[in-house]
MIDODO-979444 format. One line per field, with one value per residue (C-alpha): x negated, y, z negated; residue in one letter. Coordinates in steps of 0.001 Angstrom, whole numbers, plus 500000, padded with zeros to 6 digits. Example, Ala and Ser with C-alpha at 12.3 -4.5 7.8 and 13.67 -1.06 7.14 Angstrom:
2
east = c(487700; 486330)
north = c(495500; 498940)
up = c(492200; 492860)
type = c(a; s)
% end
This chain:
304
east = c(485463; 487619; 491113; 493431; 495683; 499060; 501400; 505000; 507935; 510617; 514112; 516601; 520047; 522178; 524910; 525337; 522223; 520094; 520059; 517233; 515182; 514894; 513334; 511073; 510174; 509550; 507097; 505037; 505222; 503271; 500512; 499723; 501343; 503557; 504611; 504004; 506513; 509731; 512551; 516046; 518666; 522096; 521662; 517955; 518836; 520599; 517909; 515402; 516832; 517812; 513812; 512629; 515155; 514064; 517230; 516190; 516582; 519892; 520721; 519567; 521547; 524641; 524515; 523470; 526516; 529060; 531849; 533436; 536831; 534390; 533745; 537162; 537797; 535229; 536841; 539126; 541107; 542490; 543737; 541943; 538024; 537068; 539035; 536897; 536043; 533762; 534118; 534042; 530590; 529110; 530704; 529382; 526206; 526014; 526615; 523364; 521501; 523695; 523086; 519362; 518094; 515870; 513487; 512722; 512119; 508687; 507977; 508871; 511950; 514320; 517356; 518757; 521963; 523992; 525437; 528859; 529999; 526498; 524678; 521601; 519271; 519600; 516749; 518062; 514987; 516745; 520319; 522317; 520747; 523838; 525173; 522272; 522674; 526919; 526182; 523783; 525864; 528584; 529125; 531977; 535318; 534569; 533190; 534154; 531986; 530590; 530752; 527082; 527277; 528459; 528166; 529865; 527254; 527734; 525370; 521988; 521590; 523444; 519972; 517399; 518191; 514460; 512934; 508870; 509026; 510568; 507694; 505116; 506819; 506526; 502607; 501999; 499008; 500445; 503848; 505655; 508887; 511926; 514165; 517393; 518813; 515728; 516287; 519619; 520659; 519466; 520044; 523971; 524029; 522360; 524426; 527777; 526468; 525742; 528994; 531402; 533986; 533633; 535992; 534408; 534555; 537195; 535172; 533390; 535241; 537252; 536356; 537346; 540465; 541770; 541523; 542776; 545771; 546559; 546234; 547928; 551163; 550872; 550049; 552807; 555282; 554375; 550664; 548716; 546253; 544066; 543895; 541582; 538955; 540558; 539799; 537627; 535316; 534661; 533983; 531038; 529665; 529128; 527929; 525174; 524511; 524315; 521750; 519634; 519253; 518522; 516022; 514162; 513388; 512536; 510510; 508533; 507652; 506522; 505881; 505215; 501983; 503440; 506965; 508638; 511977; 514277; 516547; 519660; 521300; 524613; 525497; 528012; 528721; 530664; 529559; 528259; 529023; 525911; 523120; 521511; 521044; 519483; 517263; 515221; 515097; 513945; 511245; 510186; 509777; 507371; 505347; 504864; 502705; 500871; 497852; 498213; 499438; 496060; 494156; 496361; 495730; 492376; 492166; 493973; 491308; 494318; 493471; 495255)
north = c(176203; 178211; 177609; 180560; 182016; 182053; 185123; 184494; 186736; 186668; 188847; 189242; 189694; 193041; 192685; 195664; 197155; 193845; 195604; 197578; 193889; 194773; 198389; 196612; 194018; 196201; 198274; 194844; 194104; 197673; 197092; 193462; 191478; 188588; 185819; 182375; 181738; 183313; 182888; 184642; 185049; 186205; 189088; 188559; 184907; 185807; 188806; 186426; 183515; 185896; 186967; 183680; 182792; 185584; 187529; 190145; 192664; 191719; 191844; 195112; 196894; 195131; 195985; 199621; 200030; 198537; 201215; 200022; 199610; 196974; 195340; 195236; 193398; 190630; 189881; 186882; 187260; 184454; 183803; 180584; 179671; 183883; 186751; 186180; 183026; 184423; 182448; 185295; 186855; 183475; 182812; 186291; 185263; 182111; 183803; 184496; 182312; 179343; 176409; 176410; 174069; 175317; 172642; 173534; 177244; 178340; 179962; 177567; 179224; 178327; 180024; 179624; 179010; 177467; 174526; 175576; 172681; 172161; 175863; 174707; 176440; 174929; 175448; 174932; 173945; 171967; 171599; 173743; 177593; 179161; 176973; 177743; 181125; 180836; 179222; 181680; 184492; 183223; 185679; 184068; 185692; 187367; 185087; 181739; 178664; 176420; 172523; 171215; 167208; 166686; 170246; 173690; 175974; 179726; 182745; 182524; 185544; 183741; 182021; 183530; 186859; 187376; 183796; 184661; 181039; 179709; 181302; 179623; 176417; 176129; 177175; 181027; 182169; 186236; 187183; 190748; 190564; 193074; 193647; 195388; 195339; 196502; 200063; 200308; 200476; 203722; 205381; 204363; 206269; 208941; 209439; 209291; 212054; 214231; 213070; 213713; 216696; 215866; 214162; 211022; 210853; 209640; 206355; 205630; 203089; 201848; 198514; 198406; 200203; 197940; 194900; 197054; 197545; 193444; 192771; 195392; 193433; 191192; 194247; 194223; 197466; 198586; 198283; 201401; 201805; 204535; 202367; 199959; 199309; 197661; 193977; 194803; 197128; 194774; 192365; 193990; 195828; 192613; 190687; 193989; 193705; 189875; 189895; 193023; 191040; 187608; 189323; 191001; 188072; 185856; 188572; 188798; 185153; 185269; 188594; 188930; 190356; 193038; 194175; 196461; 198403; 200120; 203089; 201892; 202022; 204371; 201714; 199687; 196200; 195456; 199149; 196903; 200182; 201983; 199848; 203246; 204681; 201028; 200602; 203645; 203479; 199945; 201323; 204136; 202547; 199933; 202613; 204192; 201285; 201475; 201637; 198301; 196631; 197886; 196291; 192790; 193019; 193100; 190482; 188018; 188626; 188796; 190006; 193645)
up = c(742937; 741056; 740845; 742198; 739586; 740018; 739862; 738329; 738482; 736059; 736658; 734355; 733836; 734283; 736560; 738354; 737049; 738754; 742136; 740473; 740876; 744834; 743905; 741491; 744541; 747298; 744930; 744356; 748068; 748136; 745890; 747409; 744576; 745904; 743785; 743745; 741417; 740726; 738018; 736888; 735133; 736239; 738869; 738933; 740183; 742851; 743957; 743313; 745008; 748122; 747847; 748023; 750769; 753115; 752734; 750929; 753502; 754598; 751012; 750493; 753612; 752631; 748951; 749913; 751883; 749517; 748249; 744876; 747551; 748753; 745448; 744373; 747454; 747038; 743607; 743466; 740337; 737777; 734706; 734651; 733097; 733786; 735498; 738631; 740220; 742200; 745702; 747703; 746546; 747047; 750030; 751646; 750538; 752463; 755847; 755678; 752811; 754602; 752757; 751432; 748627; 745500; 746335; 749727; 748929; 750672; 747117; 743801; 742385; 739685; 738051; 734111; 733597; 730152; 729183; 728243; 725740; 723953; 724227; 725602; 728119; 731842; 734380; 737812; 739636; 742821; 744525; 746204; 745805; 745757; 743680; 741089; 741895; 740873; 737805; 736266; 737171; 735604; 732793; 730688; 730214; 733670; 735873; 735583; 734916; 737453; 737452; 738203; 738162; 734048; 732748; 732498; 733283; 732539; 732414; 731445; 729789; 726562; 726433; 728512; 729615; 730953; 731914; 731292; 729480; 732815; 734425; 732657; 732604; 736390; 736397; 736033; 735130; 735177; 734289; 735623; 733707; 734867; 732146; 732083; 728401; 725823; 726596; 727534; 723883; 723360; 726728; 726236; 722952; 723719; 726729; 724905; 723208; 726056; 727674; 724127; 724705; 728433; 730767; 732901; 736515; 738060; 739180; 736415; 734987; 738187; 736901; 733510; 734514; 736899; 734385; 731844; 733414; 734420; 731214; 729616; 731422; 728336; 726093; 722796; 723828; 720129; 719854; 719959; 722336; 720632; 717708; 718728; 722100; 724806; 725300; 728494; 726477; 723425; 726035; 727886; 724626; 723312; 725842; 725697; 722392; 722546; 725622; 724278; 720609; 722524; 724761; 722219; 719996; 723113; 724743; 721540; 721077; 724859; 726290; 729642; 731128; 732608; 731877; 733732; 732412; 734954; 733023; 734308; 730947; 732742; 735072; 734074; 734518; 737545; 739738; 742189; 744667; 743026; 744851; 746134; 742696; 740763; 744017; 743708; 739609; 740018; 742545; 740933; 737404; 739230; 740604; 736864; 736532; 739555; 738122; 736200; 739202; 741067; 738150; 738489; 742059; 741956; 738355; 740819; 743810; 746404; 750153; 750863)
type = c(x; x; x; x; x; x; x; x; x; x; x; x; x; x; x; x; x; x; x; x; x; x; x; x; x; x; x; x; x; x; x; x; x; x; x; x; x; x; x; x; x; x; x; x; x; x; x; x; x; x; x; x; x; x; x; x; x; x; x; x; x; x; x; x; x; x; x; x; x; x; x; x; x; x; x; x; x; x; x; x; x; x; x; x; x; x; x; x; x; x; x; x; x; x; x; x; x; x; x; x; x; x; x; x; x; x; x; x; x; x; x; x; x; x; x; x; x; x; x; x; x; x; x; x; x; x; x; x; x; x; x; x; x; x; x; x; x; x; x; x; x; x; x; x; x; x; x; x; x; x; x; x; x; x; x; x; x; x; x; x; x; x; x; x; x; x; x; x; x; x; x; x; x; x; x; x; x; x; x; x; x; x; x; x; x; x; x; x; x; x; x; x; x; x; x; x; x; x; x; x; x; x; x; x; x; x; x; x; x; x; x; x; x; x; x; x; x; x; x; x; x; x; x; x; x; x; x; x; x; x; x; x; x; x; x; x; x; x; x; x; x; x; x; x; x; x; x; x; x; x; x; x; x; x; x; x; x; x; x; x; x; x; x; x; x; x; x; x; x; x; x; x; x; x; x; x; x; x; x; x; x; x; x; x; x; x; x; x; x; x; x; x; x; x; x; x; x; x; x; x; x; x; x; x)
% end
C-alpha cells in the first residue's frame, strides 16, 4: 500500500503583516488542504502555533478587534535586552493557549528561533509553546530575547525567515510556503512614490512615533533631525532588507511547492491594529491560486 503523502506548511515572518497567515489558512481550510505538518518563523510561529493549538478562531476575533490604543497597551517597555519585553502579548495568549507543549500538538509543529551568542538556526520542536512562540518573535532591538535552557534565542527571521527546510526536515512530502518579505521591496518603493508631496495619515506611523519620541529624551539638543533617519526607521528598514536578502537566497536553494505572497508591503511593523486589512489580502492571494490548490488537492488524494 501506498504511503500517504504528507502536506507541510511553512509561515514566515512579518510582524504585523503575519496576520495575513490566518487569511492564507482559512483559504486552505476551503479547498480541503490541511496540514500535517506546520512550521514558522516569527509571526507565522505564533499563527501557526495558535493553528495547531485550536485557537485560531479566538485568535482571529481578538486580533480583528484590536485598535492600535490596544496595541500600545499590550507593550511593556524597557531599556533593557529590546524596547519590549513582550510579557503581556504572551501572557494574553495563554488565557486561551494556557500552557500547551510543542510535543503534544495534535499536528507536528515546530517554530525557528536564533541563537543569539553563536548565530545559529534553532528549531524548537518541544517545550513550552509559548515559550517557542516568544523566542522566535523576538525581533532584536525591539523585542527582547528569550532564555531557553543555555541560549539567547531571538527572531528567526535572522536565519530562516520562511522555514520550507523545517518543513521537510520533519517529513513533508508538499510544501505551501507564505512569505511576507520577497515582494515587499518593491511595493514599499513604489508606494513612496505615489505617497511623495503628500502628507501621511495621522496613524500611520503611531508606532514609530511613540519610540521616537522616548528616545529622543536622550537625543543631543544640537543634532539635527532632518539630517539623518531616526534610529527607529534604520532599525526596521534593515531588519527588511536583512530578512528579504536572507529569504531570497534560502527560498532559492529550497523553494517551496507552492508559495504564496500576500501584498502587504504598506503595513508596517508593529500596526498590529490592521488585522482586518492583512486577513483578507492573505485570503484573497490564496484564492489566486485556487486552481493549483485544486490540483494539490486532488495530487494528495484527500477526502472533500
Amino acid at each position: 500500500m501506498a504511503r500517504r503523502l504528507k502536506l507541510g506548511l511553512a509561515l514566515g515572518t512579518g510582524a504585523a503583516k503575519g496576520w495575513a497567515h490566518i487569511g492564507v489558512i482559512r483559504a486552505l481550510e476551503e479547498h480541503g488542504l490541511v496540514p500535517d505538518i506546520v512550521t514558522g518563523t516569527s509571526a507565522g510561529a505564533l499563527v501557526g502555533g495558535a493553528y495547531v493549538a485550536g485557537y485560531l478562531d479566538e485568535l482571529e476575533a481578538w486580533v480583528r478587534g484590536l485598535r492600535w490604543s490596544d496595541v500600545v497597551a499590550l507593550l511593556d517597555f524597557r531599556f533593557s535586552g529590546g524596547l519590549i519585553h513582550g510579557n503581556r502579548v504572551i501572557d494574553h495568549l495563554r488565557e486561551g493557549m494556557h500552557d500547551l507543549r510543542v510535543e503534544e500538538l495534535p499536528i507536528p509543529y515546530a517554530a525557528v528561533a536564533t541563537d543569539l551568542d553563536f548565530g545559529t538556526e534553532v528549531w524548537l520542536r518541544e517545550g513550552p509553546l509559548l515559550d517557542a512562540i516568544r523566542a522566535s518573535i523576538a525581533l532584536p532591538g525591539l523585542f527582547s530575547p528569550l532564555r531557553v535552557e543555555d541560549r539567547w534565542l531571538v527572531d528567526g527571521g535572522l536565519v530562516n525567515p520562511v522555514p520550507v527546510s523545517l518543513c521537510r526536515a520533519l517529513g513533508a512530502d508538499v510544501v505551501i510556503a507564505v512569505d511576507l518579505t520577497l515582494q515587499a521591496q518593491l511595493a514599499r518603493a513604489e508606494q513612496r512614490l505615489a505617497e511623495k508631496g503628500r502628507d501621511e495619515g495621522a496613524e500611520q506611523d503611531w508606532f514609530r512615533d511613540l519610540l521616537q519620541g522616548m528616545l529622543d529624551r536622550f537625543r543631543a539638543p544640537k543634532e539635527d533631525k532632518d539630517l539623518l533617519p531616526s534610529l527607529i526607521d534604520v532599525a526596521v528598514r534593515s531588519v527588511n532588507i536583512m530578512t528579504e536578502r536572507i529569504a531570497r537566497s534560502r527560498m532559492a536553494g529550497d523553494p517551496a511547492d507552492l508559495l504564496i505572497m500576500p501584498r502587504v508591503a504598506d503595513i508596517s511593523l508593529m500596526e498590529f491594529h490592521r488585522a482586518n486589512e492583512a486577513i483578507p489580502i492573505g485570503y484573497e492571494a490564496a484564492q489566486r491560486h485556487g486552481a493549483e490548490l485544486e490540483r494539490l488537492h486532488a495530487y494528495l488524494g484527500r477526502a472533500r
